[in-house]
C-alpha positions as CSV (number, residue, x, y, z in Angstrom):
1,X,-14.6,5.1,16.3
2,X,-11.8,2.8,15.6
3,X,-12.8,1.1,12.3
4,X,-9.9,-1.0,10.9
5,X,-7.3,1.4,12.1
6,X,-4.6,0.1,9.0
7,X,-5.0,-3.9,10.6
8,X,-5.0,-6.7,8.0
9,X,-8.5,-8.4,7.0
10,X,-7.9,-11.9,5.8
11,X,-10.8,-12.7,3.1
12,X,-11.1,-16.5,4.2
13,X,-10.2,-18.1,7.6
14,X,-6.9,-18.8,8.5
15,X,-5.3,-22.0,8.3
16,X,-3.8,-23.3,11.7
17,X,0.4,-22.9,12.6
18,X,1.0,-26.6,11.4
19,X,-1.4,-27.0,8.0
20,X,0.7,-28.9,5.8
21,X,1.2,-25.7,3.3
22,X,2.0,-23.1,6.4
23,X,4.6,-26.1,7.0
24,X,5.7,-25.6,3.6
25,X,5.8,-21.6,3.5
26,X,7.7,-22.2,6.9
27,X,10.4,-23.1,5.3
28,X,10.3,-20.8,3.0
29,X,10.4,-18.5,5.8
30,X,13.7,-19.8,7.6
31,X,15.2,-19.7,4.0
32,X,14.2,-16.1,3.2
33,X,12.6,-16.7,-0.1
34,X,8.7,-16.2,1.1
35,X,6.7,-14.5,-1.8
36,X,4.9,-11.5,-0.5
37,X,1.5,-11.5,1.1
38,X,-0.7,-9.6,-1.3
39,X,-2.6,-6.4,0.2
40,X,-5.8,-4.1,-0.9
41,X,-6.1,-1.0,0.5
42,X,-9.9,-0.7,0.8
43,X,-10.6,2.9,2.4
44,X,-14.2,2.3,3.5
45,X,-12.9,-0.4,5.8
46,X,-9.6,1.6,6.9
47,X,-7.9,-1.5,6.5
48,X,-6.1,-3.7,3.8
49,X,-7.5,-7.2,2.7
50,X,-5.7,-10.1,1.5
51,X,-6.1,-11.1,-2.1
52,X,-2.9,-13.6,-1.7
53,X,-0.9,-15.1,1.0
54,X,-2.9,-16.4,3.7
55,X,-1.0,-19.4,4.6
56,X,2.4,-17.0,3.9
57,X,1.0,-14.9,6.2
58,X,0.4,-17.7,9.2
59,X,4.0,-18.9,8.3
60,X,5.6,-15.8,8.9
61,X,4.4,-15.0,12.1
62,X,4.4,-18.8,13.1
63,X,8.3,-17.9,12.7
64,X,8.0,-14.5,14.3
65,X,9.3,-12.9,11.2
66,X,7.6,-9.9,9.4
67,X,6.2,-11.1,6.5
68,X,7.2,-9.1,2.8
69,X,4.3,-7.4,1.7
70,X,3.2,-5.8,-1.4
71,X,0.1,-3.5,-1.3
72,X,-2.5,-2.3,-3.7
73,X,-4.4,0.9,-3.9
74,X,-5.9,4.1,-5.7
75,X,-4.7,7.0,-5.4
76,X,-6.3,10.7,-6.3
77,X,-4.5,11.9,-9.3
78,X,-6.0,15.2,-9.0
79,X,-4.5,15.8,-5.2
80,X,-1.2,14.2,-6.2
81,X,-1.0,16.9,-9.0
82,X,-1.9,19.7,-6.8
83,X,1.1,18.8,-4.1
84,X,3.2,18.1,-6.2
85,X,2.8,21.9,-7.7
86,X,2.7,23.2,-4.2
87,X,5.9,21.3,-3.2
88,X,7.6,22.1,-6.3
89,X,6.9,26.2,-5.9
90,X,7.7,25.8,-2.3
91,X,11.6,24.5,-3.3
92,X,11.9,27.1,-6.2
93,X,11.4,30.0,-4.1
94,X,13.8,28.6,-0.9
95,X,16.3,27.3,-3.6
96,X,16.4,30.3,-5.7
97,X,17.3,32.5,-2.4
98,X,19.8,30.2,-1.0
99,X,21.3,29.3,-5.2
100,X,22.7,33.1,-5.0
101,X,23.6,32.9,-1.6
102,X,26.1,29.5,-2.9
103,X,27.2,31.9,-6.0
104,X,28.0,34.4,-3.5
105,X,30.3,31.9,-1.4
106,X,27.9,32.8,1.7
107,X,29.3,30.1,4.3
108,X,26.7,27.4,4.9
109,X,24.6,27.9,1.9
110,X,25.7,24.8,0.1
111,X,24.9,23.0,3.1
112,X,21.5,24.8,3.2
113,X,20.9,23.6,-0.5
114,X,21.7,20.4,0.0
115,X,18.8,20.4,2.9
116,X,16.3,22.2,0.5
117,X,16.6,19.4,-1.9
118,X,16.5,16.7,0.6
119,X,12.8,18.4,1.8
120,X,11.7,18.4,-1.3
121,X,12.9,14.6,-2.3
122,X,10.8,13.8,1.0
123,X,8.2,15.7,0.1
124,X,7.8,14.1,-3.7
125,X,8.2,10.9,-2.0
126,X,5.2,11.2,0.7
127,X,2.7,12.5,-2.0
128,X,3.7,9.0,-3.9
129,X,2.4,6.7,-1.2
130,X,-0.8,8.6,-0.2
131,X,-3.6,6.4,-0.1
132,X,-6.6,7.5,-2.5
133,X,-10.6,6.6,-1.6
134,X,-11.5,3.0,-2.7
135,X,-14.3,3.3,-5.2
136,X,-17.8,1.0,-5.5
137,X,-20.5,1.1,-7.4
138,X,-23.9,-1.3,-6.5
139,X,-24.1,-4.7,-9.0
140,X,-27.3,-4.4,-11.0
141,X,-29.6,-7.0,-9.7
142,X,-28.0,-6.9,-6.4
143,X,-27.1,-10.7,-4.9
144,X,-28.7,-12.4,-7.6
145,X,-27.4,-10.6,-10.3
146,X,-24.2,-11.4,-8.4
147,X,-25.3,-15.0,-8.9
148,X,-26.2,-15.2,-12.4
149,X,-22.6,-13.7,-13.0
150,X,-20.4,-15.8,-10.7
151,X,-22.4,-19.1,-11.9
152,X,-21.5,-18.4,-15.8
153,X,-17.9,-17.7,-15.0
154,X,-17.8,-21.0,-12.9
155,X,-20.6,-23.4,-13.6
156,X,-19.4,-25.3,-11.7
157,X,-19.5,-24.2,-8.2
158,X,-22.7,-24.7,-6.0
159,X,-24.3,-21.8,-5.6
160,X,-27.3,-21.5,-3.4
């Protein structure tokens, strides 16, 4: 199944290459001073929505130029804690090893430190960036609770 695969789901429809404010973020584009498109990470979908930036988005690519991004999400503090324990044993037992190989002036051990440590800066840094499961819960009152809500933060839309 190929659900959204980490692909971009814009909340509204797109505005066309020449809209008068993609002509405007255009600009911003050649210049290199485009704010960034704002992303949710929404695990259900496997994909990120836009909250901000649709028209940035259409200007970027009308320019052929990857657009700066900035992405939200949750993460699972409970797994984060548990790799970053594992990672953190892992280093101390190869470091401790290859530490009294170093005192010993074994040749190649400081080079062999130096590589433990960058593992275990990668490692830290992957467990950082890991995606967590997007949470939900059901609105009491289901659509027209919704409605009752939105139309007393906003009277004045027109809601059906």
């Amino acid at each position: 199944m190929d659900n959204g695969a980490w692909r971009v789901l814009p909340l509204r429809p797109l505005s066309g290459r020449n809209a008068g404010r993609v002509k405007s973020y255009r600009k911003q584009v050649e210049a290199g001073v485009l704010a960034p498109i704002l992303l949710w990470w929404i695990s259900g979908l496997d994909c990120y929505v836009i909250l901000d930036g649709h028209d940035r988005l259409v200007a970027a690519l009308a320019e052929d130029t990857e657009p700066p991004l900035l992405a939200l999400s949750s993460v699972n503090a409970e797994q984060i804690a548990r790799d970053t324990e594992t990672a953190l044993n892992n280093y101390s037992a190869s470091a401790e090893a290859i530490e009294r190989q170093v005192a010993r002036h074994t040749p190649g051990a400081a080079e062999a430190l130096a590589g433990v440590n960058r593992r275990l800066a990668e490692n830290l840094r992957t467990i950082e960036t890991r995606y967590g499961a997007t949470r939900a819960w059901p609105l009491r009152g289901g659509t027209a609770g919704w409605h009752v809500l939105a139309a007393a933060q906003a009277p004045t839309w027109d809601l059906p």
